[in-house]
ChimeraX commands (.cxc) that place a marker at each C-alpha (Angstrom):
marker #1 position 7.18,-10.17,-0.15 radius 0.5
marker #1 position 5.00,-8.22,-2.31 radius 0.5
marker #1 position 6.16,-4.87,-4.12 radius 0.5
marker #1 position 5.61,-1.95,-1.99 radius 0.5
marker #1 position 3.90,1.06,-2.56 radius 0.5
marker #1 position 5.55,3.83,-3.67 radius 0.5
marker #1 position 5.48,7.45,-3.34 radius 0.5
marker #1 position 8.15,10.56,-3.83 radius 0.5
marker #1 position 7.96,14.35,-2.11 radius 0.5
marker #1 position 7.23,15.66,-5.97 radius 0.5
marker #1 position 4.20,13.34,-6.33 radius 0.5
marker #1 position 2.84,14.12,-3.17 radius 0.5
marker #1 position -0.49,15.62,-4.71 radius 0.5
marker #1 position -1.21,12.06,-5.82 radius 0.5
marker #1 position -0.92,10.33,-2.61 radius 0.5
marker #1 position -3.07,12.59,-1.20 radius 0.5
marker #1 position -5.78,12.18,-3.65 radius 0.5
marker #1 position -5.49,8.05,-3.60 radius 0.5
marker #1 position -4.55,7.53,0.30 radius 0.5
marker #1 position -8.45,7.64,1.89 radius 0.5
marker #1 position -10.61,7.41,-1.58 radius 0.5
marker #1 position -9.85,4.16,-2.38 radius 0.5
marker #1 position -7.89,1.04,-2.34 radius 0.5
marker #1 position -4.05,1.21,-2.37 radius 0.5
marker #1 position -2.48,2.56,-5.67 radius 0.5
marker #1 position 0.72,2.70,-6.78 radius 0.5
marker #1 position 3.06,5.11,-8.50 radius 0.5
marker #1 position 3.59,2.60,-11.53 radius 0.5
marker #1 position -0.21,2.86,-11.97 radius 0.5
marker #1 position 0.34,6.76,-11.72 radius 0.5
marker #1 position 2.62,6.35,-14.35 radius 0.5
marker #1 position 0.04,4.70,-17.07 radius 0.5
marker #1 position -2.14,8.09,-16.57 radius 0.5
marker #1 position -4.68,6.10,-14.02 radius 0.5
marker #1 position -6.48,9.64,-12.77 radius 0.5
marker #1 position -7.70,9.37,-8.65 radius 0.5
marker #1 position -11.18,9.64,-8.50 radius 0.5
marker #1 position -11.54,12.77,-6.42 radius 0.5
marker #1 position -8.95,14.94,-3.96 radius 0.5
marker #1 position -8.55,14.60,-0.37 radius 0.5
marker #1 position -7.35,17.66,1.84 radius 0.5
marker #1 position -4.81,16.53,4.54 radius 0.5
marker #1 position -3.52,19.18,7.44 radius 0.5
marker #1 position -0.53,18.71,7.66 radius 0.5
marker #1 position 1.19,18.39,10.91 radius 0.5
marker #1 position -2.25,19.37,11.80 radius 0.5
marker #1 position -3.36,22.66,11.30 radius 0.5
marker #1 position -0.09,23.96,11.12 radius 0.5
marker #1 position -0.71,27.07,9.65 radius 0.5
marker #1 position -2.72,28.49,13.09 radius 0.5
marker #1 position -1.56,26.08,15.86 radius 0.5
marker #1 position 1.51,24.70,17.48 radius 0.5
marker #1 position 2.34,21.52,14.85 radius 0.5
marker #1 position 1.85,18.45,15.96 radius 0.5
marker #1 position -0.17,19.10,18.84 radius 0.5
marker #1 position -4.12,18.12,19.94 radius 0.5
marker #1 position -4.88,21.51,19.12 radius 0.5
marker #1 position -3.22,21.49,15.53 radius 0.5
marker #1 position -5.17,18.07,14.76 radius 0.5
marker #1 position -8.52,19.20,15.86 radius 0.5
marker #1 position -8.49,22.41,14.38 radius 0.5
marker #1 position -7.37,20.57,10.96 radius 0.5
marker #1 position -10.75,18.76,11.12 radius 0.5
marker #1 position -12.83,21.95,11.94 radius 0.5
marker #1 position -11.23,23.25,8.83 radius 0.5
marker #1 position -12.72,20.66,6.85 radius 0.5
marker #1 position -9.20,18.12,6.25 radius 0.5
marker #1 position -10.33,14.83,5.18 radius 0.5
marker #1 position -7.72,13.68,7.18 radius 0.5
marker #1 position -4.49,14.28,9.23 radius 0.5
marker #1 position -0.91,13.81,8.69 radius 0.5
marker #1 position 1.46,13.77,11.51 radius 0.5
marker #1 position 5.28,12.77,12.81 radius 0.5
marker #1 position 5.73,10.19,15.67 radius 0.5
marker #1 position 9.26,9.37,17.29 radius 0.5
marker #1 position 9.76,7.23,20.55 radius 0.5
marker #1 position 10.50,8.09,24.42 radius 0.5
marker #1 position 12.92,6.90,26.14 radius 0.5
marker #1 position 10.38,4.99,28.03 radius 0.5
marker #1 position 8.19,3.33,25.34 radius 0.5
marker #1 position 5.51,6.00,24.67 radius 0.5
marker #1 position 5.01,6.89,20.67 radius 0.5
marker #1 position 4.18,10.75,20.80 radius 0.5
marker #1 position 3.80,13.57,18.09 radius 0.5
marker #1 position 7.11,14.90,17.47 radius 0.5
marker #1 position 8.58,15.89,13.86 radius 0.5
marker #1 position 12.26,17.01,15.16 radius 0.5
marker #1 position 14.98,14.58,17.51 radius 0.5
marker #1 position 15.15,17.55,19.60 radius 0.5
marker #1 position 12.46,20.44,21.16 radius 0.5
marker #1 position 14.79,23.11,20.16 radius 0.5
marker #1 position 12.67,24.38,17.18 radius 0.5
marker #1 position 8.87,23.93,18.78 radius 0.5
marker #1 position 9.64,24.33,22.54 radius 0.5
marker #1 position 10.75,27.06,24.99 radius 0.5
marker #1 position 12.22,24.42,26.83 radius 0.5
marker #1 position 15.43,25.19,27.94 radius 0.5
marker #1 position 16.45,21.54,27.48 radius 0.5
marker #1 position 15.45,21.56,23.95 radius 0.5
marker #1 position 18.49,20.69,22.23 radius 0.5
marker #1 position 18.65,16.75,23.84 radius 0.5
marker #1 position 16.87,14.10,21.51 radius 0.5
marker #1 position 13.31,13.01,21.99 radius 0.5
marker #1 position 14.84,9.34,22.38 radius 0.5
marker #1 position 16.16,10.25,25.53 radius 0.5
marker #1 position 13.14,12.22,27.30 radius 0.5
marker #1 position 10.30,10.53,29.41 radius 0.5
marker #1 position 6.67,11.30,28.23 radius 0.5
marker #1 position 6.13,13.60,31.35 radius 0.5
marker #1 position 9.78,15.22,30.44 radius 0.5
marker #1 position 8.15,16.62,27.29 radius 0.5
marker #1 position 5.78,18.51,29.60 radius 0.5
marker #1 position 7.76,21.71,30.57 radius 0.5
marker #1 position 8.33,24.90,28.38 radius 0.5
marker #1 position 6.04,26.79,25.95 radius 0.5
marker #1 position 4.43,25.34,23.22 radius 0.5
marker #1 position 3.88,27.85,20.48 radius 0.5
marker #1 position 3.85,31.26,21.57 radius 0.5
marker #1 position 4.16,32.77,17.85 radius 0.5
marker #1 position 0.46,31.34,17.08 radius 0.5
marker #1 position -0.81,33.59,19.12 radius 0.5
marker #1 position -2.63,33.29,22.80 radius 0.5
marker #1 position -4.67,29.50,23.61 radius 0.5
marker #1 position -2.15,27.14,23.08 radius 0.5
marker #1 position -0.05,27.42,26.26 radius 0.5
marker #1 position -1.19,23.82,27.75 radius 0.5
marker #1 position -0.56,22.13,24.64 radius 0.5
marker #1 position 2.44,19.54,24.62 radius 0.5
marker #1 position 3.62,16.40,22.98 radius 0.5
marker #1 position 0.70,14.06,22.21 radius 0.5
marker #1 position 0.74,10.23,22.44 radius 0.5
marker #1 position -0.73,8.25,19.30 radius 0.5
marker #1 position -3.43,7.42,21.56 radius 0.5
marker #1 position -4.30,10.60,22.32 radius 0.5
marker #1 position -4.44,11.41,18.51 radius 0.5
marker #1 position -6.31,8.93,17.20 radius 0.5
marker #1 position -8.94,9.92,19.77 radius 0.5
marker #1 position -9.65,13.07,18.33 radius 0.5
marker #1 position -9.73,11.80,14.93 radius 0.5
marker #1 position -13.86,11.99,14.00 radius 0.5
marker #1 position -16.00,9.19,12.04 radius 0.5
marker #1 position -15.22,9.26,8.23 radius 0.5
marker #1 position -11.78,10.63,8.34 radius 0.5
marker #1 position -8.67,9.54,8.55 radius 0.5
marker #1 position -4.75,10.06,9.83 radius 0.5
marker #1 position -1.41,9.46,8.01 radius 0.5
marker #1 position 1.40,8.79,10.61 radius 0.5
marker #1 position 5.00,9.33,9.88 radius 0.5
marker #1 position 7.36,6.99,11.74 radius 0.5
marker #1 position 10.60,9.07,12.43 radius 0.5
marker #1 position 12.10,6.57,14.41 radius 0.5
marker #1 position 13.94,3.09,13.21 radius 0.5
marker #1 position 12.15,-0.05,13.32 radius 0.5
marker #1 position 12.05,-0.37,16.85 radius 0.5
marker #1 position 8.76,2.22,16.49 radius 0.5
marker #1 position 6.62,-0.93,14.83 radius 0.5
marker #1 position 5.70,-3.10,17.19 radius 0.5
marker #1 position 4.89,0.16,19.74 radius 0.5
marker #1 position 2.75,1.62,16.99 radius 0.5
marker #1 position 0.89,-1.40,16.20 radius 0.5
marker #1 position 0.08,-2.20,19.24 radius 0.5
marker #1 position -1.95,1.14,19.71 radius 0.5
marker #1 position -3.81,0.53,16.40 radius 0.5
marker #1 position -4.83,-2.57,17.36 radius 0.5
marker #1 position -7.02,-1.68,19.86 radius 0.5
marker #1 position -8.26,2.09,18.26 radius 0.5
marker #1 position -11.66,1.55,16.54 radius 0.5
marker #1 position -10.93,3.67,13.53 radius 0.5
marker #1 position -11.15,1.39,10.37 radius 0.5
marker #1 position -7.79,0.17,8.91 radius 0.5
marker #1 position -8.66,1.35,5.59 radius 0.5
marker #1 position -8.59,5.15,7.77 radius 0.5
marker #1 position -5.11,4.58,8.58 radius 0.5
marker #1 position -2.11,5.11,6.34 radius 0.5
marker #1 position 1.67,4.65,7.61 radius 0.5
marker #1 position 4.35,6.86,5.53 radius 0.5
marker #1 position 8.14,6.43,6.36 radius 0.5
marker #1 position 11.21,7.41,4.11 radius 0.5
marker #1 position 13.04,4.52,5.82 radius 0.5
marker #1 position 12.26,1.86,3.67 radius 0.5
marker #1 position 13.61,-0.72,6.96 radius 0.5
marker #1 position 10.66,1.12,8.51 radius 0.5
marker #1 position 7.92,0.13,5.96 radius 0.5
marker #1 position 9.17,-3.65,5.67 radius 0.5
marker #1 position 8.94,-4.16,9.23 radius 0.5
marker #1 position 5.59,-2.83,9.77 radius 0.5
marker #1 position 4.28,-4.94,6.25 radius 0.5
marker #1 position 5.76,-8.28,7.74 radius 0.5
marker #1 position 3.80,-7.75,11.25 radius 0.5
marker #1 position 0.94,-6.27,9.89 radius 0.5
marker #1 position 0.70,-7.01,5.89 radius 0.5
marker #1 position -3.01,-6.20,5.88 radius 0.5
marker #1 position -2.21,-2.94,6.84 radius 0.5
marker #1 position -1.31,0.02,4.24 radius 0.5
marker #1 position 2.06,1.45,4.76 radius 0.5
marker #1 position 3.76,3.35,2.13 radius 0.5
marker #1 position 7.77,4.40,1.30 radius 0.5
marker #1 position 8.67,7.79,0.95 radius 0.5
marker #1 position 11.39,9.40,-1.21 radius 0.5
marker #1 position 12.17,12.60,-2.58 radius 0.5
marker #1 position 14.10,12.93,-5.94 radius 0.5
marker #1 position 16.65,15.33,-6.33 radius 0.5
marker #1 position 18.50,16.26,-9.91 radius 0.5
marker #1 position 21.95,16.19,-10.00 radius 0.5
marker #1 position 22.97,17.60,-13.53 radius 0.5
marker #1 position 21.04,15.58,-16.11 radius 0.5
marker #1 position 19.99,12.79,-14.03 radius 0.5
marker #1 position 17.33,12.53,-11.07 radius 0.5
marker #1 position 18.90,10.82,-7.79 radius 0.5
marker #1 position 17.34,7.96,-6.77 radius 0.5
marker #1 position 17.29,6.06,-10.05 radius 0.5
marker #1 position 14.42,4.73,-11.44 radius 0.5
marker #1 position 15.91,1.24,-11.04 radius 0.5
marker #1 position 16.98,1.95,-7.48 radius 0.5
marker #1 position 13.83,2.95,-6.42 radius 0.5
marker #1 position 12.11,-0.51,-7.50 radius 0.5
marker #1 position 15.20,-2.60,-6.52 radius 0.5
marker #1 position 14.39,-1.04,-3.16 radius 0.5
marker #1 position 10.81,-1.61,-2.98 radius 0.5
marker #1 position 11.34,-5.27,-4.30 radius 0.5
marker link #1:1,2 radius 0.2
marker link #1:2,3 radius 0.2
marker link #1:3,4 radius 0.2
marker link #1:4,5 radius 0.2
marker link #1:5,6 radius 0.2
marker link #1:6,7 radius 0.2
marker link #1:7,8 radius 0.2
marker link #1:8,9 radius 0.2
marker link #1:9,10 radius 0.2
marker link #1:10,11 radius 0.2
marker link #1:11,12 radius 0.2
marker link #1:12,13 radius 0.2
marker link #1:13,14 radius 0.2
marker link #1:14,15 radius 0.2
marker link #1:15,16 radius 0.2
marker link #1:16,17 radius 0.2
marker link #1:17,18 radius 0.2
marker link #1:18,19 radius 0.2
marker link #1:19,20 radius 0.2
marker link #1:20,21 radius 0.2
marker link #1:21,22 radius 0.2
marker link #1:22,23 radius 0.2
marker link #1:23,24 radius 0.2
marker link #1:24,25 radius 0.2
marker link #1:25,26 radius 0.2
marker link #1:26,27 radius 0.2
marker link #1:27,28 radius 0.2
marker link #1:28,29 radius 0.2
marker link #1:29,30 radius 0.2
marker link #1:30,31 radius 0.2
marker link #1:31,32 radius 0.2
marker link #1:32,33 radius 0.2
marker link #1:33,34 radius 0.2
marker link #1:34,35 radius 0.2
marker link #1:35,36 radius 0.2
marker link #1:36,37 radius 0.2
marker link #1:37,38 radius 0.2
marker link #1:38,39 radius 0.2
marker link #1:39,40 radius 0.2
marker link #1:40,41 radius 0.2
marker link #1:41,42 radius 0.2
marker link #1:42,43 radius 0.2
marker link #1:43,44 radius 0.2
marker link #1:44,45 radius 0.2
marker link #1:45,46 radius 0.2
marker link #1:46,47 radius 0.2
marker link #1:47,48 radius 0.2
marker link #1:48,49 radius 0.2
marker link #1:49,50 radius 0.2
marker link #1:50,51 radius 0.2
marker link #1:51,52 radius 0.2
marker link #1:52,53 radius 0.2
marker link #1:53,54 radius 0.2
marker link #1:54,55 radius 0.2
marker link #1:55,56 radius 0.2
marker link #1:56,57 radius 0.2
marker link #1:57,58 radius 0.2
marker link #1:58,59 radius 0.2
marker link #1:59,60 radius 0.2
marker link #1:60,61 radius 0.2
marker link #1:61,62 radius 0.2
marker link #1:62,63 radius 0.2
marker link #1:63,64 radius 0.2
marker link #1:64,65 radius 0.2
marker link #1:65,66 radius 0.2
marker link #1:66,67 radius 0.2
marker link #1:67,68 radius 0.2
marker link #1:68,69 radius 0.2
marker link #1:69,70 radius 0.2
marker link #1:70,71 radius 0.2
marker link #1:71,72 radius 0.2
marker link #1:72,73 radius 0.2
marker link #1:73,74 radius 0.2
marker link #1:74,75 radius 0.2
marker link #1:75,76 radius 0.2
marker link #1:76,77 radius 0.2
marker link #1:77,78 radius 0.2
marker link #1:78,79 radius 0.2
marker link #1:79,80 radius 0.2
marker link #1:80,81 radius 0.2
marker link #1:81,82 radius 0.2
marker link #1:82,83 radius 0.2
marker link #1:83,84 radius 0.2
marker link #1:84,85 radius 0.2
marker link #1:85,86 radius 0.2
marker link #1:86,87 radius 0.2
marker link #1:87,88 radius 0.2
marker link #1:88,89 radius 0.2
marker link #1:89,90 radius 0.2
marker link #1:90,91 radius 0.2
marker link #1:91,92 radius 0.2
marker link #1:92,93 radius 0.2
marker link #1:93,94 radius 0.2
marker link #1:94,95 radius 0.2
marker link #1:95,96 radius 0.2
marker link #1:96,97 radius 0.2
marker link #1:97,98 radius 0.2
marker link #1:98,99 radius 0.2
marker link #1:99,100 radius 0.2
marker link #1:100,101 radius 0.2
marker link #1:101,102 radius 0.2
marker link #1:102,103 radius 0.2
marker link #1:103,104 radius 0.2
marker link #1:104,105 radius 0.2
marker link #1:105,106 radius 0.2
marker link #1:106,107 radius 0.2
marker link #1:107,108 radius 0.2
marker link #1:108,109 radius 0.2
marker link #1:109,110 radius 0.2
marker link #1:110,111 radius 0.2
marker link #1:111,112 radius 0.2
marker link #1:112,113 radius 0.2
marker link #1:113,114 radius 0.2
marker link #1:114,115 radius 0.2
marker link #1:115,116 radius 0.2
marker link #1:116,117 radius 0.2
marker link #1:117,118 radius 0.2
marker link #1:118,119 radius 0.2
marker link #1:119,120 radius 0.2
marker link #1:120,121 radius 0.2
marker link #1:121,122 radius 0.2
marker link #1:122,123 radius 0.2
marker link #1:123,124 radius 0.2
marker link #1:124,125 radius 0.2
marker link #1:125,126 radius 0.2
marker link #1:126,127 radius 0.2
marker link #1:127,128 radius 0.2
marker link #1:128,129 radius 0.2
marker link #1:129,130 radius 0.2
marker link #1:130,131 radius 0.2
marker link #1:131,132 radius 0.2
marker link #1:132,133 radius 0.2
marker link #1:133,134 radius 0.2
marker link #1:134,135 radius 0.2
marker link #1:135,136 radius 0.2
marker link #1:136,137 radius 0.2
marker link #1:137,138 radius 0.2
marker link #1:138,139 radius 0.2
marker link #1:139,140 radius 0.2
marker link #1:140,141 radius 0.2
marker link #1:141,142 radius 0.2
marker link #1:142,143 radius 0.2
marker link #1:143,144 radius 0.2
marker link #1:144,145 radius 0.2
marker link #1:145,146 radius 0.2
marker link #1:146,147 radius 0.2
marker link #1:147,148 radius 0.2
marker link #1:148,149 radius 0.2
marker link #1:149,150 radius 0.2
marker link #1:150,151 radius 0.2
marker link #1:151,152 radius 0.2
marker link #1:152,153 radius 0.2
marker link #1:153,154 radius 0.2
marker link #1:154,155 radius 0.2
marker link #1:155,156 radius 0.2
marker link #1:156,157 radius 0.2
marker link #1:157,158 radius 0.2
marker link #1:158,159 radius 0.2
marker link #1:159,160 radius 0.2
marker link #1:160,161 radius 0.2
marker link #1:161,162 radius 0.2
marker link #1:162,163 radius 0.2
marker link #1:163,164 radius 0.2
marker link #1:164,165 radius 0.2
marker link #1:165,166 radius 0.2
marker link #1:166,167 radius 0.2
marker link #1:167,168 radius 0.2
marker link #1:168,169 radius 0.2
marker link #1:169,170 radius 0.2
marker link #1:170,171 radius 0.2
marker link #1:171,172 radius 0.2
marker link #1:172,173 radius 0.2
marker link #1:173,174 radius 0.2
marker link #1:174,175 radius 0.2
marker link #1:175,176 radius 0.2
marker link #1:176,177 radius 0.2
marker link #1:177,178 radius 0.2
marker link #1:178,179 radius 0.2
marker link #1:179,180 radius 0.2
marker link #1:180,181 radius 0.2
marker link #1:181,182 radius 0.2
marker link #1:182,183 radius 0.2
marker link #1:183,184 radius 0.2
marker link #1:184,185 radius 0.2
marker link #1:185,186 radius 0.2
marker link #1:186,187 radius 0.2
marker link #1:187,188 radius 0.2
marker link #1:188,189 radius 0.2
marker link #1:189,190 radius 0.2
marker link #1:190,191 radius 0.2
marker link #1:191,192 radius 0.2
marker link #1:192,193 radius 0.2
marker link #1:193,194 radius 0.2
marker link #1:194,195 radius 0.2
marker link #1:195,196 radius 0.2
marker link #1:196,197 radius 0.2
marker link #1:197,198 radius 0.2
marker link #1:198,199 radius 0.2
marker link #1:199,200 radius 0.2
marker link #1:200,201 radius 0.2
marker link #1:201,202 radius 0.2
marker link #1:202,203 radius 0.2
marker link #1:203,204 radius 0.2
marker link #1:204,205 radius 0.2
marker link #1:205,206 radius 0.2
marker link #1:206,207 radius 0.2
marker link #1:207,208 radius 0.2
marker link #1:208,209 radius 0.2
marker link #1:209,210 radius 0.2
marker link #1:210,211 radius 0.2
marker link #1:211,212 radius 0.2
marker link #1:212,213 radius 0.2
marker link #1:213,214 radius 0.2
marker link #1:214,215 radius 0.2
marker link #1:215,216 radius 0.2
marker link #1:216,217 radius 0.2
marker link #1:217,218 radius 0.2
marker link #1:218,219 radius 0.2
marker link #1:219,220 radius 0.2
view
């Protein structure tokens, strides 16, 4: 299998510059002082800033703004439908007085009930959990999306299965996990397709956790 790419929280400037201008780069070449060409603005979550996260209205309003392209967090139903959801639970983005049971064990039309974003102001009552579908729709010629898996690998073959038949390019598309069981499953069904490991690096006294040599053990 080949080496996967590699990128970390504290390097995230990088990966957004390489993601959509170019072909696939890696943090080694990072490493050797190999500048990106240019910088590409991604709205995170959508527009997060000014609309509910994670919802239609947060992704469209990201492009209006002038993002280059998208970034957002999918997790599974409990009956098979890959929707935009950063949390296991609606307890932090919902009025919904269920909020505190795990996305894994709602129905698409169960994510339908409660408020959506009140604190961003009036407009965004209707808005509600979007399917991958739905978000790839609104995604406009030229740009692009990242999509987080938050799920296991069970998320894959779901996921892939809605790219296959969106017509956005491939090269538009990025997958970002930080499970690492996440990335190998989607590059062994779909090894054309660019999907990158993320980890964050923490320092515990003089040393940064993961290792170096952890980090590339895992990848390899």
């Amino acid at each position: 299998m080949e080496i996967l790419e590699i990128c970390s929280v504290s390097a995230i400037r990088f990966l957004l510059s390489t993601l959509l201008l170019g072909p696939p780069t890696t943090m080694l070449e990072a490493s050797a002082g190999i500048s990106p060409p240019s910088t590409a603005i991604v709205a995170h979550r959508g527009a997060s800033e000014d609309a509910p996260e994670n919802t239609l209205a947060a992704f469209r309003l990201g492009f209006e703004q002038g993002a280059d392209a998208i970034e957002g967090d999918f997790r599974l139903t409990s009956d098979g439908v890959v929707v935009a959801m950063h949390d296991e639970t609606l307890a932090r983005t919902s009025s919904d007085p269920r909020g505190i049971s795990q996305i894994s064990h709602r129905t698409l039309s169960e994510l339908s009930v409660g408020d959506w974003g009140p604190w961003r102001g009036r407009g965004f009552e209707a808005e509600r959990a979007p399917t991958l579908a739905e978000v790839l729709e609104v995604v406009p010629d030229g740009r692009g999306i990242l999509i987080e898996l938050k799920d296991g690998p069970e998320i894959v073959p779901p996921v892939l299965a809605i790219l296959e038949v969106s017509p956005i390019p491939s090269d538009r598309i990025t997958i970002i996990a930080f499970d690492p069981d996440v990335v190998e499953a989607f590059k062994r069904l779909a090894p054309e397709r660019r999907a990158l490991w993320l980890t964050s690096f923490r320092r515990r006294g003089n040393d940064w956790s993961p290792a170096a040599s952890d980090v590339v053990a895992t990848a390899r």
